[in-house]
N, C-alpha and C positions, 0 to 999 in steps of 0.2 A: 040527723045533722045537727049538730052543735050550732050556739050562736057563735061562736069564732066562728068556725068554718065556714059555716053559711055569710058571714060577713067580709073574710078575707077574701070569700068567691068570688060574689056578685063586687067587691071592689076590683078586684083582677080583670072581670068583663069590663066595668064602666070606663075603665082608666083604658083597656085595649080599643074598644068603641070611640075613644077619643081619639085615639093615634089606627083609626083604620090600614093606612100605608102601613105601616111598620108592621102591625097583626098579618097585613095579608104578604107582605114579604117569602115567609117560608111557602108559602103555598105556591104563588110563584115562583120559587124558586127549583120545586118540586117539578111542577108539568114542563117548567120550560127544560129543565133538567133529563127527564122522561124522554122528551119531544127530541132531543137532539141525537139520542142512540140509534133513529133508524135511520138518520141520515148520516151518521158514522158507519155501522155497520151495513148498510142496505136494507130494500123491501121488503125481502123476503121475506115471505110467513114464516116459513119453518126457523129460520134464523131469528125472527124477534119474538115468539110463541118461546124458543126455549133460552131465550137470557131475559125474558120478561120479567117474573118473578123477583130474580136477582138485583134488575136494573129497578123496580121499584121500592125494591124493602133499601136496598145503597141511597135510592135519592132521598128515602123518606127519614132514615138516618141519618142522611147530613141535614136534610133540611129542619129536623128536630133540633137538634145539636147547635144551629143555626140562631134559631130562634130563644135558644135556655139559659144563655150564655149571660143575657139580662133581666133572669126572672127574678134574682135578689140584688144586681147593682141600682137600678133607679130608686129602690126602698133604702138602698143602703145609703147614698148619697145624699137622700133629702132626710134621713133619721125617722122616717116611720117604719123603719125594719125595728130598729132599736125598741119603740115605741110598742110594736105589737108582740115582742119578747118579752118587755115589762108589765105588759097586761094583765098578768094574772093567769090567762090561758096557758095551756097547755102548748110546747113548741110545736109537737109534732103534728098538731091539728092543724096550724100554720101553715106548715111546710105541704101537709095534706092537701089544703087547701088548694095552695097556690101550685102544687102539681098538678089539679083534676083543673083549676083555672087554664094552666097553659095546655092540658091535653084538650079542653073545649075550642082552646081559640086556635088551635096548630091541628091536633091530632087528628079530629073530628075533618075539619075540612080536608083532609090530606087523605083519609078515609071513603067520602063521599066522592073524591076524586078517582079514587078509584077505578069503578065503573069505565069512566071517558079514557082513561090511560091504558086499561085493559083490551078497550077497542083499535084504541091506536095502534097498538103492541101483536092484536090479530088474536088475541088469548081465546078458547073452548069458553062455553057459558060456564062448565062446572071447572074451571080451573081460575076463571073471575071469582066464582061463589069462594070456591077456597082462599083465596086474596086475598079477598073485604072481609074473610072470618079472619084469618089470620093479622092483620092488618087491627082490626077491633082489639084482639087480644093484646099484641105486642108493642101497637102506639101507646098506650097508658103504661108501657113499663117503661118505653126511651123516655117518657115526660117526669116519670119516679127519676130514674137514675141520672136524670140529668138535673134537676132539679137537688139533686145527692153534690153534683159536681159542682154546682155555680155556687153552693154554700160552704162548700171547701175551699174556693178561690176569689171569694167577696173579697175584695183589695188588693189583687193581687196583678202584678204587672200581668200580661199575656192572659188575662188570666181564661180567654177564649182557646188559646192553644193548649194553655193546662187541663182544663176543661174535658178536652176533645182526647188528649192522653191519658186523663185518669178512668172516663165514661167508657170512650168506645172498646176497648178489651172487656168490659160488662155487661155490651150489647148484642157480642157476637153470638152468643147462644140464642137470643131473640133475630136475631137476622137469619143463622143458620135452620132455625125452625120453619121461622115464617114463610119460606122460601122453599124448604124444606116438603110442604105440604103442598104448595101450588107444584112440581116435582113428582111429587106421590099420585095423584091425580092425574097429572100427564099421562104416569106411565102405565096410569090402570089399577093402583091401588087406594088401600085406604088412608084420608090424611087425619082418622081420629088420632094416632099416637102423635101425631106433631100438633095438633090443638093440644092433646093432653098436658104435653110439657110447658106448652106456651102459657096453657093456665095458671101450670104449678107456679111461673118464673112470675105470672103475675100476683097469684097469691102472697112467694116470697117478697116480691120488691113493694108490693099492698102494703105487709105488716111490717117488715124491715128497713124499709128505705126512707119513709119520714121521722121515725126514729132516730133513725142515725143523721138524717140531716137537722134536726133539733138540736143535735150534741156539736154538729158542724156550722152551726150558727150562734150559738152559745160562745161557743169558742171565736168564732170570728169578732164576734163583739165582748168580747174582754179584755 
């Protein structure tokens, strides 16, 4: 860990730790979201056991999404975004940063929640197990790629709904796996090839995605 990074981090906590409400926003917006499907659909076991899966990788990508939309506006407005591109550091450490920042303060507890949602929903113990893996892997990629999108639309009118049209077509492979593997386990198989893939997507959106949002903040700010 770099001194950027390690300093962009632990700023991203302290400034969230300030504005507790707002950090915990997605998260609530997550369970209360979860909570309202079986009173839509009904009690049923079998009816919430097999749109489980779906209905939380959907809540936990909006409520990402949710939450990303201001991970470079409050820097952009007060000029310390400006300020930590002049730095001398490297952008993509930056950007690094402040993506592993919002997947700590979003990803992680949407994670831990898990568990409590998987009850709710009536979910098999090993179709939760596969969740919360799946879940691990694919949160840290919606937190890259969205963190990709809020730095292509710093200043940009809507720029929550540009956002949400540029992002979500890039997460549907992350949604379609993650879901994909709670699914496989249902039906009696193995969910290592849908971890496999979700790895690979995080490996790519790992090395590729603060990259390219360094070029997308460069740009914003010229």
């Amino acid at each position: 860990m770099t001194s950027a990074f390690g300093a962009v981090y632990v700023r991203d906590l302290r400034l969230a730790l300030r504005r507790r409400v707002e950090a915990l926003l997605p998260v609530v917006f997550f369970i209360v979201a979860v909570s309202l499907f079986p009173l839509g659909v009904g009690p049923e076991p079998q009816t919430l056991r097999q749109i489980a899966a779906g209905v939380v990788w959907v809540s936990a990508l909006l409520a990402s999404m949710l939450s990303v939309t201001s991970l470079y506006a409050g820097d952009h407005a007060d000029g310390s975004l400006e300020q930590m591109m002049l730095s001398g550091h490297a952008g993509y450490e930056i950007a690094a940063a402040k993506a592993a920042a919002h997947w700590t303060i979003t990803g992680a507890p949407l994670v831990l929640a898990a568990p409590l949602i998987g009850v709710l929903l009536d979910m098999r113990a090993d179709a939760l197990a596969a969740l919360v893996v799946s879940l691990l892997l694919g949160t840290p990629i919606l937190s890259l790629l969205g963190g990709l999108g809020a730095a292509l639309t710093i200043g940009l009118r809507s720029a929550g709904v540009l956002l949400i049209l540029l992002i979500l077509p890039l997460t549907i492979p992350a949604l379609i796996f993650g879901a994909g593997a709670v699914a496989a386990i249902d039906a009696g198989q193995s969910a290592s090839g849908h971890f496999s893939l979700l790895g690979a997507l995080l490996i790519l959106s790992a090395l590729g995605a603060p990259l390219a949002t360094s070029f997308a903040l460069h740009i914003a700010l010229e």
